[in-house]
C-alpha positions in Angstrom: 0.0 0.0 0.0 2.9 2.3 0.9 4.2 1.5 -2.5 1.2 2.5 -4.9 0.9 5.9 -2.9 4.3 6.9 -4.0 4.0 5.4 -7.3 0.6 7.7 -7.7 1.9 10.9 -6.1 5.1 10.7 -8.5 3.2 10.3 -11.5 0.8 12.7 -10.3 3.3 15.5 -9.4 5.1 14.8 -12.4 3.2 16.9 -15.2 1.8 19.2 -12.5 2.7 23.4 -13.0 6.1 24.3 -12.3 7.4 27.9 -11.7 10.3 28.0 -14.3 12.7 30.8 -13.9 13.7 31.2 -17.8 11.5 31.6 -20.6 12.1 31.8 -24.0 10.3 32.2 -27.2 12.5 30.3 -30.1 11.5 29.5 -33.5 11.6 25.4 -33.4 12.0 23.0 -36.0 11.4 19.3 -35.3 11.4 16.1 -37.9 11.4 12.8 -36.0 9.3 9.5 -37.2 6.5 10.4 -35.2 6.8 14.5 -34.7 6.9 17.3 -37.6 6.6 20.8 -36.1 7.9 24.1 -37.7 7.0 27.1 -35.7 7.2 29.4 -33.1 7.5 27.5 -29.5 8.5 28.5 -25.6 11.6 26.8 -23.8 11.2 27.5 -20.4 13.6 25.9 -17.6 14.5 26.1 -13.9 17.0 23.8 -12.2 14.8 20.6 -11.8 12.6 20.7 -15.0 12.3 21.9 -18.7 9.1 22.6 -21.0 8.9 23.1 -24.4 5.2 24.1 -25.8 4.9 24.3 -29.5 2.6 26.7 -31.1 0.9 26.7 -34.6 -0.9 30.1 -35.5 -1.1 31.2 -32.2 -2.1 28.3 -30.6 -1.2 25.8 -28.1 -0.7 22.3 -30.0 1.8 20.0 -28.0 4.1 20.6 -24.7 6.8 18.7 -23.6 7.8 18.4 -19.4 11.2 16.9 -18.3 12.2 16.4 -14.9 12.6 12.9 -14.0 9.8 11.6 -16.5 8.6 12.7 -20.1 5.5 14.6 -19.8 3.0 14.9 -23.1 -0.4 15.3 -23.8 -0.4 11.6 -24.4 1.0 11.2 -20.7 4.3 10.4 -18.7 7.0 8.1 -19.5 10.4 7.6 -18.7 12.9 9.0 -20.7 14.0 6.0 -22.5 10.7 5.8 -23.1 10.2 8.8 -24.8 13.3 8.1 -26.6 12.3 4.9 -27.6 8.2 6.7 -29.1 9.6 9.5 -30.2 13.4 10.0 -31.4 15.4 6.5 -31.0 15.9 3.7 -28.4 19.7 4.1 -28.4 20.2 7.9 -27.7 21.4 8.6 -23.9 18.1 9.2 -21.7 19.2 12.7 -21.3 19.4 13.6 -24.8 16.5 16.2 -25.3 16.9 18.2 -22.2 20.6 18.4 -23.2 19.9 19.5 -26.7 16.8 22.2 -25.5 19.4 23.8 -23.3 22.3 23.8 -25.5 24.3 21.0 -23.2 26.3 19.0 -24.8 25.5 15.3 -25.5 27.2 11.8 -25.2 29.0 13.4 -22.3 30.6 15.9 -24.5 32.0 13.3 -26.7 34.2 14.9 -29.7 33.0 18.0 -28.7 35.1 20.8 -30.8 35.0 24.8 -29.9 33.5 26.6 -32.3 33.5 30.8 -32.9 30.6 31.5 -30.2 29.7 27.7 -29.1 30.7 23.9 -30.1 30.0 21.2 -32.1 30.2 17.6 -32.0 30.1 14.4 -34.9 28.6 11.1 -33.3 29.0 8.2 -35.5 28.8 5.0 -34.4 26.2 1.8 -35.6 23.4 3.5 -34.4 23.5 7.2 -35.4 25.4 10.1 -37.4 24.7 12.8 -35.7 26.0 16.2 -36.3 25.3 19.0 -33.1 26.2 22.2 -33.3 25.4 24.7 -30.6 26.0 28.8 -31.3 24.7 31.5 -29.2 21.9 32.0 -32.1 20.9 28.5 -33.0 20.8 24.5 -31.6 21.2 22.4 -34.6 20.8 18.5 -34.2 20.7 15.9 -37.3 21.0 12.3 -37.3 21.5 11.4 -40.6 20.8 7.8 -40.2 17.5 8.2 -38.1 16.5 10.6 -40.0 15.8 13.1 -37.2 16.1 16.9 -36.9 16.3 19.7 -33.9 16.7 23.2 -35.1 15.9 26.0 -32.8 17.0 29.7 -33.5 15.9 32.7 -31.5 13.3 34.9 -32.9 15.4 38.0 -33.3 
């Protein structure tokens, strides 16, 4: 019994509001197997969790929570989870919060400085990925999975 009640309040506490102390409009482009958005979106963050809420003309269509689970209008999952529905099963489970704030990924593996930011070339079985981060634009492809980030600021 003690069990299920922390099970319930976790997932229930999971997708509930957050104060986040950054917001940021950014123009967001996304191609995965199951997502295609190009528009304008809010990245908002604080130390524990990150949204992203996609907009098409004007309106609300789709927002992303991480903190320790995957929050969507579908519901939570873990983050290998999400991986697994929405990008790909073998990316590291901290991949999308990494690439929404501009962190690097694979634990900075070949990571390269750049003029204003860095930039990294993952190839292995599983992906080719090219990441580059600037202080006007996140860019994220995997060739092989066929999967796109972009995200420039509005200015």
């Amino acid at each position: 019994m003690r069990y299920l009640l922390l099970v319930f309040t976790l997932l229930f506490t999971a997708c509930s509001t957050k104060n986040y102390e950054i917001t940021q409009t950014k123009i967001i482009i996304i191609k995965s197997p199951k997502l295609k958005f190009a528009d304008v979106g809010y990245i908002r963050n604080s130390d524990k969790s990150i949204e992203m809420e996609l907009f098409i003309a004007g309106k609300a269509i789709e927002k992303f929570t991480i903190n320790h689970l995957v929050c969507t209008s579908e519901g939570c999952m873990s983050k290998s989870g999400f991986n697994e529905d929405y990008l790909d099963e073998s990316y590291p489970d901290t991949i999308l919060q990494n690439i929404l704030l501009g962190h690097t990924i694979y634990d900075g593996k070949n990571r390269v400085q750049i003029k204003n930011g860095f930039s990294q070339h993952i190839r292995d079985e599983d992906v080719d990925i090219r990441y580059r981060v600037t202080a006007q634009e996140i860019f994220f492809k995997d060739k092989q999975n066929k999967i796109i980030f972009k995200i420039k600021d509005t200015k």
